[in-house]
ZADO-1210 file (C-alpha; in nm, 4 decimals, padded with zeros to 6 digits):
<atoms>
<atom x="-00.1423" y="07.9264" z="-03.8963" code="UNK" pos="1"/>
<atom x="-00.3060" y="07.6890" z="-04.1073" code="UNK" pos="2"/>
<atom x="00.0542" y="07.4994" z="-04.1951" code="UNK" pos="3"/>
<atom x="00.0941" y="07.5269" z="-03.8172" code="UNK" pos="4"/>
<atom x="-00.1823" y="07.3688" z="-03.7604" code="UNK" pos="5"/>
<atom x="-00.0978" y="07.0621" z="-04.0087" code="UNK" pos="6"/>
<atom x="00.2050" y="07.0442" z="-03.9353" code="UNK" pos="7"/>
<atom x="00.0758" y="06.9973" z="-03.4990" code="UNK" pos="8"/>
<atom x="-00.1258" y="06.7072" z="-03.6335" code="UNK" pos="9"/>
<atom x="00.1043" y="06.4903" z="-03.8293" code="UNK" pos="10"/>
<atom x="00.3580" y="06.5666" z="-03.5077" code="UNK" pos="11"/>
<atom x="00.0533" y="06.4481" z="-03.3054" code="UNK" pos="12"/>
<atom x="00.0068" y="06.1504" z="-03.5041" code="UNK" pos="13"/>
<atom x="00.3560" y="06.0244" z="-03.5412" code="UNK" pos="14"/>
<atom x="00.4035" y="06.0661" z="-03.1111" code="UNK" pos="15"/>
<atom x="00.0820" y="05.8701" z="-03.0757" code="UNK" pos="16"/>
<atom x="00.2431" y="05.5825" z="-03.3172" code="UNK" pos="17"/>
<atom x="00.5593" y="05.5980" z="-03.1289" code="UNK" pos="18"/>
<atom x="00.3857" y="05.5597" z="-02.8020" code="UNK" pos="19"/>
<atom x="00.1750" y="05.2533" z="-02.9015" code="UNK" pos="20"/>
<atom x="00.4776" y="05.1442" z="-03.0875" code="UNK" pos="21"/>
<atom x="00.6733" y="05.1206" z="-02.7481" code="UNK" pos="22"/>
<atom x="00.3998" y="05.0469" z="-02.5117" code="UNK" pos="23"/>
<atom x="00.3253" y="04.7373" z="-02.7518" code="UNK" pos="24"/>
<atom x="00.6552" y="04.5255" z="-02.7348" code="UNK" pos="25"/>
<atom x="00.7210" y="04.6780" z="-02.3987" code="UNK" pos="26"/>
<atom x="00.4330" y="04.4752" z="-02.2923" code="UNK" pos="27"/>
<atom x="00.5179" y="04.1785" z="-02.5682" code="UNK" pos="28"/>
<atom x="00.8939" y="04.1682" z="-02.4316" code="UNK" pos="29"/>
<atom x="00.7336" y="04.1454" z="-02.0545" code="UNK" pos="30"/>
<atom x="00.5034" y="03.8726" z="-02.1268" code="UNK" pos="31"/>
<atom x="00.7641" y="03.6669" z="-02.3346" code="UNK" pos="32"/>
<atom x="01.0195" y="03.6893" z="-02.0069" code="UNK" pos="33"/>
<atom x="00.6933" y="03.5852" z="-01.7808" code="UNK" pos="34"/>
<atom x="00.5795" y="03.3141" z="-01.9527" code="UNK" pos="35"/>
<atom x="00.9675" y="03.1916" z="-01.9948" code="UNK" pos="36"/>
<atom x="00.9899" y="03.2020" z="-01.5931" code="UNK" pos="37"/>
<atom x="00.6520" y="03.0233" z="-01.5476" code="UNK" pos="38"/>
<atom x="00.7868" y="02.7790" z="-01.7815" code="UNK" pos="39"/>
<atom x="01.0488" y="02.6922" z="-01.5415" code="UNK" pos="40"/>
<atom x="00.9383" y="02.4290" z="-01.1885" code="UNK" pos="41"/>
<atom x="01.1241" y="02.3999" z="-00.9028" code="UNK" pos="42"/>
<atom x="01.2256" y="02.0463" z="-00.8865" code="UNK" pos="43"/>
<atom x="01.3370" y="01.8497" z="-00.5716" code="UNK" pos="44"/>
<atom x="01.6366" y="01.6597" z="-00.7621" code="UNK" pos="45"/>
<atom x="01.7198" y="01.3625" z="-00.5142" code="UNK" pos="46"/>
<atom x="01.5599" y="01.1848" z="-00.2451" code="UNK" pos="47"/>
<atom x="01.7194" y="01.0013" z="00.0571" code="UNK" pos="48"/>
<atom x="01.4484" y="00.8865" z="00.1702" code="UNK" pos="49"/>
<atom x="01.4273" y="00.4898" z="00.1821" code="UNK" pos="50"/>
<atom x="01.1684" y="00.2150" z="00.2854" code="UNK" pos="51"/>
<atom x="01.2567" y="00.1768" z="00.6579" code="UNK" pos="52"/>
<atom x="01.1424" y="00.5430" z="00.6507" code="UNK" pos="53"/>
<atom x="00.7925" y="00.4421" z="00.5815" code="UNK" pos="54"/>
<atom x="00.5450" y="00.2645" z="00.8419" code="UNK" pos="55"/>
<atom x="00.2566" y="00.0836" z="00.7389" code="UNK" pos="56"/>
<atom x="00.1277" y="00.0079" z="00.3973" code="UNK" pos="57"/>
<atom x="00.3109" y="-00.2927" z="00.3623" code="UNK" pos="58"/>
<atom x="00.1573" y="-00.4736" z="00.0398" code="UNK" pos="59"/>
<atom x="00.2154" y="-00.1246" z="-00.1507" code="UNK" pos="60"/>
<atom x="00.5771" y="-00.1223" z="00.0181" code="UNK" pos="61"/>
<atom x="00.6030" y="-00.4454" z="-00.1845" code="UNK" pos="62"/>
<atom x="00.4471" y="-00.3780" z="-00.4850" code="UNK" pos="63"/>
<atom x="00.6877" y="-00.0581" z="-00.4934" code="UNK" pos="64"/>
<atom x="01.0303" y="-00.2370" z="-00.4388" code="UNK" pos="65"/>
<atom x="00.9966" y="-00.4758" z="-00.7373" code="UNK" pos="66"/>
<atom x="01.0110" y="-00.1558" z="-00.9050" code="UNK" pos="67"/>
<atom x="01.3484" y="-00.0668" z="-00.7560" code="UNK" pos="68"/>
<atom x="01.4920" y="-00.3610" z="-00.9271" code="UNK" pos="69"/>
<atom x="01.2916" y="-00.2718" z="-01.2732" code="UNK" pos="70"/>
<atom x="01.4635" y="00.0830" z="-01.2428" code="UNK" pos="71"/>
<atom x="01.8002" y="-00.0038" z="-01.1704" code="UNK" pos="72"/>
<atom x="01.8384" y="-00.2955" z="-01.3946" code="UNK" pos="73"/>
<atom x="01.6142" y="-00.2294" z="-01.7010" code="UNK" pos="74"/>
<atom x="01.8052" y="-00.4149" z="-01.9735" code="UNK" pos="75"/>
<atom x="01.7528" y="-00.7357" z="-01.7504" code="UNK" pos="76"/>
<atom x="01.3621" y="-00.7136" z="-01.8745" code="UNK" pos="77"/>
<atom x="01.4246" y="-00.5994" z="-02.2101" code="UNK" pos="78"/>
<atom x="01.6290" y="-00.9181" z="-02.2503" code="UNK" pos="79"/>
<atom x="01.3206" y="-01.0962" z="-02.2258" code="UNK" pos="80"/>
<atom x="01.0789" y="-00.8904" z="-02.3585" code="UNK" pos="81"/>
<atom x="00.9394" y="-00.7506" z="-02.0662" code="UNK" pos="82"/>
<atom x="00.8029" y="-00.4130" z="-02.0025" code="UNK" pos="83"/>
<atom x="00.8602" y="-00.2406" z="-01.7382" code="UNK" pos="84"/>
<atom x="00.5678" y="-00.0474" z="-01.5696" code="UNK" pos="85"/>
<atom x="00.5922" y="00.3053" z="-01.7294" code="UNK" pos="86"/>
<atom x="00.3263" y="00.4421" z="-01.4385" code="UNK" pos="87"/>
<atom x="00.2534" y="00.3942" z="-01.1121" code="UNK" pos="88"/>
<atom x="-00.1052" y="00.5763" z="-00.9889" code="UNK" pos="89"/>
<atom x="-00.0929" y="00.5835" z="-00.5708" code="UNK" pos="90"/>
<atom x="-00.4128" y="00.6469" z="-00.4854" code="UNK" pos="91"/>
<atom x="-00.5852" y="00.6915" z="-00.0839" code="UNK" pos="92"/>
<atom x="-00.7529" y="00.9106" z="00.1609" code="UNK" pos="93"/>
<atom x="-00.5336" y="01.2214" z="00.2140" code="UNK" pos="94"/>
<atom x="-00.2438" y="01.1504" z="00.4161" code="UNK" pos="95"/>
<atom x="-00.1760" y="00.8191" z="00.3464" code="UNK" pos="96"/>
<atom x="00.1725" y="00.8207" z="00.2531" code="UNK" pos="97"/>
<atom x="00.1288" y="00.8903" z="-00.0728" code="UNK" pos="98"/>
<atom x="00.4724" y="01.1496" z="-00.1380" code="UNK" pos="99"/>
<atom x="00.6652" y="00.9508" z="00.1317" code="UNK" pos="100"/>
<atom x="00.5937" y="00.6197" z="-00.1064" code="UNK" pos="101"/>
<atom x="00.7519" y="00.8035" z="-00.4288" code="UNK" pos="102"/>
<atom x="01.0167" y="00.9532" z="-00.2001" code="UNK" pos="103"/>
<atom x="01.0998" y="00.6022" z="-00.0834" code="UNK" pos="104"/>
<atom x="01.1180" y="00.4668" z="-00.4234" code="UNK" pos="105"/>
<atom x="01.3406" y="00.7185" z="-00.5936" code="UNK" pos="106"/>
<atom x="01.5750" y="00.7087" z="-00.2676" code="UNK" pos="107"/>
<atom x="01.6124" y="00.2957" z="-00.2250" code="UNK" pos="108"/>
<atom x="01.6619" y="00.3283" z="-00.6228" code="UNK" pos="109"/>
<atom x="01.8738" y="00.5874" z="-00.5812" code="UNK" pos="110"/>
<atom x="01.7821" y="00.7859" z="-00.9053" code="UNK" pos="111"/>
<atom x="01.7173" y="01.1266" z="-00.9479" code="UNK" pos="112"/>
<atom x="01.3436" y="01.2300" z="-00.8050" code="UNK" pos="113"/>
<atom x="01.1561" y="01.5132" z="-01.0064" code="UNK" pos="114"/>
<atom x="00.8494" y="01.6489" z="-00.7666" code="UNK" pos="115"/>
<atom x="00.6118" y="01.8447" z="-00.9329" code="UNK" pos="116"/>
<atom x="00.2349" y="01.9192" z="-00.8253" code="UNK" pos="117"/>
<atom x="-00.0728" y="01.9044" z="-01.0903" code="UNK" pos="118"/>
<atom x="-00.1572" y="02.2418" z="-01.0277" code="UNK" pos="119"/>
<atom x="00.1829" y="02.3691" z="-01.1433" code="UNK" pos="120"/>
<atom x="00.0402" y="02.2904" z="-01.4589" code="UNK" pos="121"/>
<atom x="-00.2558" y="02.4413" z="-01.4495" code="UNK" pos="122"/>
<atom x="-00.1897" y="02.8004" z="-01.5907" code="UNK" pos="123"/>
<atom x="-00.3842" y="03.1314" z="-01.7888" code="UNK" pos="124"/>
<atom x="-00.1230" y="03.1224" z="-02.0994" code="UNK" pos="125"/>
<atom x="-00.1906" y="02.8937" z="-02.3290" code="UNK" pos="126"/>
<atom x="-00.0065" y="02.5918" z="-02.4201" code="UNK" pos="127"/>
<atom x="00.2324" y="02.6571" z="-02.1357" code="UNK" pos="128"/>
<atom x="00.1218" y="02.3681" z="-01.9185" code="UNK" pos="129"/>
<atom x="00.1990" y="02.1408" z="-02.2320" code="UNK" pos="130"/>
<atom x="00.5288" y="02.3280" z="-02.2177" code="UNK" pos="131"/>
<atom x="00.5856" y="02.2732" z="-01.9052" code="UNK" pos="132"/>
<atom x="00.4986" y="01.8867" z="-01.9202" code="UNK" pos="133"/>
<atom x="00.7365" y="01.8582" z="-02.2138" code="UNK" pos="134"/>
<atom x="00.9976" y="02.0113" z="-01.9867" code="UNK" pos="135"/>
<atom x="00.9933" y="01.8237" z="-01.7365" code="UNK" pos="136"/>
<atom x="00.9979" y="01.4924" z="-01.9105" code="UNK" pos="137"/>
<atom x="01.3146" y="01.6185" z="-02.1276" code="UNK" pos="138"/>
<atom x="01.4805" y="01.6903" z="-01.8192" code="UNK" pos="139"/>
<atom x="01.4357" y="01.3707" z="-01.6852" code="UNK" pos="140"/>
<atom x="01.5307" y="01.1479" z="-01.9914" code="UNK" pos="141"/>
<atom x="01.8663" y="01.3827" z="-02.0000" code="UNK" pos="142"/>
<atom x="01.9664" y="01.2076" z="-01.6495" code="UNK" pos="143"/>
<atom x="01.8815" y="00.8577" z="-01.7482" code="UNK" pos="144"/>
<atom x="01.7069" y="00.6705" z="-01.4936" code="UNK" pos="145"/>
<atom x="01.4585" y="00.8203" z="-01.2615" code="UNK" pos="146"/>
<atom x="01.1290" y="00.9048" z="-01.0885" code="UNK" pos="147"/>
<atom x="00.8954" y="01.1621" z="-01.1957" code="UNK" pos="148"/>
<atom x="00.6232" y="01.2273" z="-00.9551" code="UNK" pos="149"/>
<atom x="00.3017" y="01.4213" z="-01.0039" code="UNK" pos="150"/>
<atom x="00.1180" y="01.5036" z="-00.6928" code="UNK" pos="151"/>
<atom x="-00.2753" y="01.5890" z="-00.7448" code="UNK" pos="152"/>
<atom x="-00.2854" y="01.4257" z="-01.0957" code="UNK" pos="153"/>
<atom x="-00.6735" y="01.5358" z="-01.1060" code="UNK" pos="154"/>
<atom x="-00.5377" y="01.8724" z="-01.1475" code="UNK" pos="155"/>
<atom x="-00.4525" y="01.8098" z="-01.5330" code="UNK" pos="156"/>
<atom x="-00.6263" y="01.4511" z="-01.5610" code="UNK" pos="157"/>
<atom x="-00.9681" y="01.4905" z="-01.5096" code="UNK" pos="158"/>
<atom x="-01.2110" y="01.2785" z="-01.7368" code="UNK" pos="159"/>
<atom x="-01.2400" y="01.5049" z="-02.1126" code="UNK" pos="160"/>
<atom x="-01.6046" y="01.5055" z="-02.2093" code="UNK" pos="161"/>
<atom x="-01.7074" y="01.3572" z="-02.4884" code="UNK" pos="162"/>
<atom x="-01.9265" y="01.5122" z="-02.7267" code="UNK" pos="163"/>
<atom x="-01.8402" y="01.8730" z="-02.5981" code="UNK" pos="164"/>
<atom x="-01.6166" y="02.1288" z="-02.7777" code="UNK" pos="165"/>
<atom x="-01.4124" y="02.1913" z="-02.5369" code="UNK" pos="166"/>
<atom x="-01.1101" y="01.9987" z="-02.6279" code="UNK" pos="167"/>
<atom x="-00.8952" y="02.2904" z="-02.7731" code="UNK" pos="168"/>
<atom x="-00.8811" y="02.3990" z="-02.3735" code="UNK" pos="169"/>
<atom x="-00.5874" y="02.4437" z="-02.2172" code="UNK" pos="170"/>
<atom x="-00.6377" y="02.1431" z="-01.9367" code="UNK" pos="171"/>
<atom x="-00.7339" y="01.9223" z="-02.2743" code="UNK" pos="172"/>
<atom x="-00.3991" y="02.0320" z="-02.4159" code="UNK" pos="173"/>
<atom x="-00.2142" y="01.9758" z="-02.1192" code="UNK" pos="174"/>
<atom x="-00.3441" y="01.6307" z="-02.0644" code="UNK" pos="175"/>
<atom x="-00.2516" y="01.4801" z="-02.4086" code="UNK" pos="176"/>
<atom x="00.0274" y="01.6496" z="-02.3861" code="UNK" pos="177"/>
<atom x="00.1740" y="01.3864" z="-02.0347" code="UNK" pos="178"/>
<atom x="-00.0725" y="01.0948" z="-02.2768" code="UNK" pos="179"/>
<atom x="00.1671" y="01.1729" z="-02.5388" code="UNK" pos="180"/>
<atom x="00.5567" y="01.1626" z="-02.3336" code="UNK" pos="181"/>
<atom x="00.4272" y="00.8935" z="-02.1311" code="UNK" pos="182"/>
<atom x="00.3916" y="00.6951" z="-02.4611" code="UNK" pos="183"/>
<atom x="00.7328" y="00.8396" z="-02.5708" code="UNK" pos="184"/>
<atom x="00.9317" y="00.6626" z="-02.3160" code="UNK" pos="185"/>
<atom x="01.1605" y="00.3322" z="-02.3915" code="UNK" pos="186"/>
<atom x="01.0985" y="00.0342" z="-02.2071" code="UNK" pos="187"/>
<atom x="01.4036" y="00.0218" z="-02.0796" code="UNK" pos="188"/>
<atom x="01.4936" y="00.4320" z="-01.9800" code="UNK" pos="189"/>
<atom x="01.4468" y="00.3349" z="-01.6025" code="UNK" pos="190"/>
<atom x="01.2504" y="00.5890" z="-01.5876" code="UNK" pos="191"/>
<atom x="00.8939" y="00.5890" z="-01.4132" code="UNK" pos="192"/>
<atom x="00.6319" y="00.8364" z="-01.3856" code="UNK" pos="193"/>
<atom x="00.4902" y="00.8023" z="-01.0425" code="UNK" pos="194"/>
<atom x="00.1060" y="01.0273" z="-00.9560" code="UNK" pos="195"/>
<atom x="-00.0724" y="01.0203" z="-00.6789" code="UNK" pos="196"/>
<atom x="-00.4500" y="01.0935" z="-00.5901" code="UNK" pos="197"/>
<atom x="-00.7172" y="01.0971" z="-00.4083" code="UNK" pos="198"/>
<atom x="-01.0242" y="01.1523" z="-00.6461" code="UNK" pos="199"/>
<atom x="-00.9344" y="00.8427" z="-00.9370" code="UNK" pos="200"/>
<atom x="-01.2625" y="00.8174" z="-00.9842" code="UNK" pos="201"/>
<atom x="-01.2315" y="01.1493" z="-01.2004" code="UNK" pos="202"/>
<atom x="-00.9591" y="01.0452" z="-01.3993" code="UNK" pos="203"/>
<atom x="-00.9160" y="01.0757" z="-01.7622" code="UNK" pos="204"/>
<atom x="-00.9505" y="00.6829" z="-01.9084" code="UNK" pos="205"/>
<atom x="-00.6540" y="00.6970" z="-02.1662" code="UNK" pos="206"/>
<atom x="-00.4480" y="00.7724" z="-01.8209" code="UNK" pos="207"/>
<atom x="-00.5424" y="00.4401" z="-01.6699" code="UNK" pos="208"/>
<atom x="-00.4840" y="00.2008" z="-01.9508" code="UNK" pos="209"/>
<atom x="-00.2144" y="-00.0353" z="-01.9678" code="UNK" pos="210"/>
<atom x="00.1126" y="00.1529" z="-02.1479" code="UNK" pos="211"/>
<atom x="00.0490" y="00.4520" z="-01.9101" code="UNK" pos="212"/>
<atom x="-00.0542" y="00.3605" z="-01.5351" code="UNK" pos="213"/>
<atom x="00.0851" y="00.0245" z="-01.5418" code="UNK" pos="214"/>
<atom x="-00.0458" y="-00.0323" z="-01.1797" code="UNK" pos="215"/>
<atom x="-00.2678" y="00.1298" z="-00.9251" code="UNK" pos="216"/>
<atom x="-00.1562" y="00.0956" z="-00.6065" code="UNK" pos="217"/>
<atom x="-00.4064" y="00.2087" z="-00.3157" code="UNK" pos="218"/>
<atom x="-00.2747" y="00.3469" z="-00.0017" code="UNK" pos="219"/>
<atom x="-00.5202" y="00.2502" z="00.2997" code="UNK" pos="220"/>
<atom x="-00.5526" y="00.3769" z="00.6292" code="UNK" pos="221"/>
<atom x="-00.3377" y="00.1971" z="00.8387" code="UNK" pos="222"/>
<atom x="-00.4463" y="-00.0872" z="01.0173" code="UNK" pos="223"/>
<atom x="-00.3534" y="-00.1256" z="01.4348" code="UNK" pos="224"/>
<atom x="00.0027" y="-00.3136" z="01.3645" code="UNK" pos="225"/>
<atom x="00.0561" y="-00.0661" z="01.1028" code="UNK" pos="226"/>
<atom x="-00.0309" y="00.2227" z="01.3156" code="UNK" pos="227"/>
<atom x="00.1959" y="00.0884" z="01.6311" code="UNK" pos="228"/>
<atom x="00.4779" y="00.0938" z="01.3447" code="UNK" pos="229"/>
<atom x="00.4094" y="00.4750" z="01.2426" code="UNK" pos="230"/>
<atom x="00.3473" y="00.5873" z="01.6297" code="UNK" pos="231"/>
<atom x="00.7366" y="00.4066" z="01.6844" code="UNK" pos="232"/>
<atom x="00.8410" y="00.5652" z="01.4172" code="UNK" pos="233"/>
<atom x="00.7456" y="00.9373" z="01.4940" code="UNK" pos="234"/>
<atom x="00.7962" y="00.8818" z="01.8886" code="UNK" pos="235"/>
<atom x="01.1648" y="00.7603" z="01.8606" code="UNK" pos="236"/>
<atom x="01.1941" y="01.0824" z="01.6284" code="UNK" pos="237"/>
<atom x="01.1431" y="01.3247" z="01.9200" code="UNK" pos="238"/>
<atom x="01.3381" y="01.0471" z="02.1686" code="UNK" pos="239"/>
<atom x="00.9933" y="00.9862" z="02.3851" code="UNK" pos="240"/>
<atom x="01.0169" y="00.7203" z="02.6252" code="UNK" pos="241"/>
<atom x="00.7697" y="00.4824" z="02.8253" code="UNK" pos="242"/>
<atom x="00.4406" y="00.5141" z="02.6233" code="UNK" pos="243"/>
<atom x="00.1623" y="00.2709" z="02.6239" code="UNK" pos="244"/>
<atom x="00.1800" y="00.2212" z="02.2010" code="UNK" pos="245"/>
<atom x="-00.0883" y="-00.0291" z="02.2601" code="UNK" pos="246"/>
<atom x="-00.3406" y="00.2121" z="02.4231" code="UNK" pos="247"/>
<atom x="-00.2213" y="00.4740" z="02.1642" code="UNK" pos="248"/>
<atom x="-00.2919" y="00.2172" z="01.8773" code="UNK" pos="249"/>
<atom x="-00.6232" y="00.1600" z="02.0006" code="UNK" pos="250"/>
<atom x="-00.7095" y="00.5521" z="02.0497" code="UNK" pos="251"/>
<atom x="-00.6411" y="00.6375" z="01.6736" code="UNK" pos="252"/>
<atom x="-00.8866" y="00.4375" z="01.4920" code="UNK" pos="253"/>
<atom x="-00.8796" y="00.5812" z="01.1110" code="UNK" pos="254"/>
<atom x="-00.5956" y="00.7873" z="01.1591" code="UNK" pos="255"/>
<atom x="-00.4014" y="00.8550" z="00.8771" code="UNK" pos="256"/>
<atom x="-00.0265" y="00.8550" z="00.8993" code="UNK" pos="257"/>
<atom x="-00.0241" y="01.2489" z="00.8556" code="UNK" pos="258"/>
<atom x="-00.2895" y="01.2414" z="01.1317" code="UNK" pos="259"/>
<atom x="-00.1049" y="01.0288" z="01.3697" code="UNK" pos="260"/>
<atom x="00.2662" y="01.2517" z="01.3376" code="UNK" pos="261"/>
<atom x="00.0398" y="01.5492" z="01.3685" code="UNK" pos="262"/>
<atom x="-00.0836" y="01.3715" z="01.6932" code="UNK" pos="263"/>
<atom x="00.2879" y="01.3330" z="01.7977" code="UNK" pos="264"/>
<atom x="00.4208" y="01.6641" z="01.7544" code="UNK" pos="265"/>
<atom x="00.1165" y="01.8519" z="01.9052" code="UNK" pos="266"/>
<atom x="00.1676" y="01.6251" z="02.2274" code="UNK" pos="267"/>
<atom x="00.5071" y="01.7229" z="02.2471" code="UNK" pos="268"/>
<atom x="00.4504" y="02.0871" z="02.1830" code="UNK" pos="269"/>
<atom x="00.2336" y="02.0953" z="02.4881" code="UNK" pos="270"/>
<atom x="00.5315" y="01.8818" z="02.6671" code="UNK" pos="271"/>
<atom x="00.7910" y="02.1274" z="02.6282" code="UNK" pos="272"/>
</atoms>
């Protein structure tokens, strides 16, 4: 009995090492394949969206079409030593145009367009948002010239504070992490990292220094003229005819663009 008894226990043992032994890289082998799908973003990989797609903001509209010519001709600059803007930080009330602006810029350029939000970088496994940054940028330098585009760059870019010991965290890690590929590109990849946000009061300072966000580009509410232009543009969408665009213009005082095509399509909801 007593042999029986020993022998029970070592059988014990051994089928409770087993089970831990397979329960273990079960769960290892699980969280390897999750974090290797989290690793992967859904990109949008073209735009055809142009300029004469956009009303309003004209003076950004500007400032955004030199860069067509910087992006599809970079080894004009480089000739002459010039740099071409590495970053571009849109920045606005929500609903400004923001997206359509980046949209417009990879489509007139026509270069591939990699969409991505901030909070797709903001994850529980660490170092994957670095991963994910360093991902994204490879992919892009692989097709040559381009547009990157990071909606909601507060998400990752938020101001580090100094003095605390917090910057082993993942958000810190994540951060230098775009500092760092945003450094890595040539001058003349014609390719340009393009954010946008509404809080850049809260961003990080190494992100707005010359060598990352070249320029910061604000995108206002639109004025009356503009908003007459947006109002045409979303009414000749859904093929309305004789509306006062004056009297509408005047009505939508501090409307965003977003505002005014929500306006639009609510109207004609209750038409139909």
């Amino acid at each position: 009995t007593r042999d029986y008894m020993e022998t029970y226990q070592i059988i014990s043992i051994i089928g409770v090492m087993i089970f831990i032994y397979f329960i273990f890289f079960k769960n290892r082998k699980f969280a390897q394949k999750e974090i290797s799908n989290l690793n992967e973003i859904e990109y949008i990989g073209s735009s055809t969206m142009t300029f004469d797609d956009v009303a309003g903001n004209y003076e950004a509209k500007e400032s955004l079409l030199e860069l067509v010519d910087f992006i599809q001709n970079p080894e004009k600059y480089s000739r002459f030593n010039a740099r071409m803007p590495k970053g571009i930080l849109l920045y606005g009330e929500p609903g400004t145009g923001k997206t359509l602006m980046a949209k417009a810029l990879a489509g007139e350029a026509g270069v591939p367009f990699y969409a991505v939000s901030g909070s797709d970088f903001v994850q529980v496994y660490a170092g994957l948002g670095a991963g994910r940054i360093r991902n994204l940028f490879k992919k892009a330098k692989k097709s040559g010239k381009s547009v990157i585009f990071i909606d909601e760059i507060d998400a990752i870019g938020k101001k580090r504070m100094a003095g605390s010991i917090k910057g082993s965290d993942e958000g810190d890690r994540t951060l230098n992490a775009l500092l760092t590929e945003m450094s890595g590109f040539a001058d003349d990849s014609g390719t340009v990292v393009v954010a946008a946000t509404n809080r850049i009061d809260t961003l990080d300072n190494a992100l707005l220094r010359p060598g990352r966000f070249d320029r910061q580009i604000e995108i206002m509410l639109p004025d009356r003229n503009a908003r007459k232009d947006i109002i045409k543009l979303y009414l000749n969408k859904i093929n309305a005819e004789d509306i006062n665009i004056d009297e509408l213009a005047d009505m939508t005082v501090y409307f965003s663009g977003a505002m005014i095509e929500n306006l639009i399509n609510e109207a004609a909801l209750s038409a139909i």
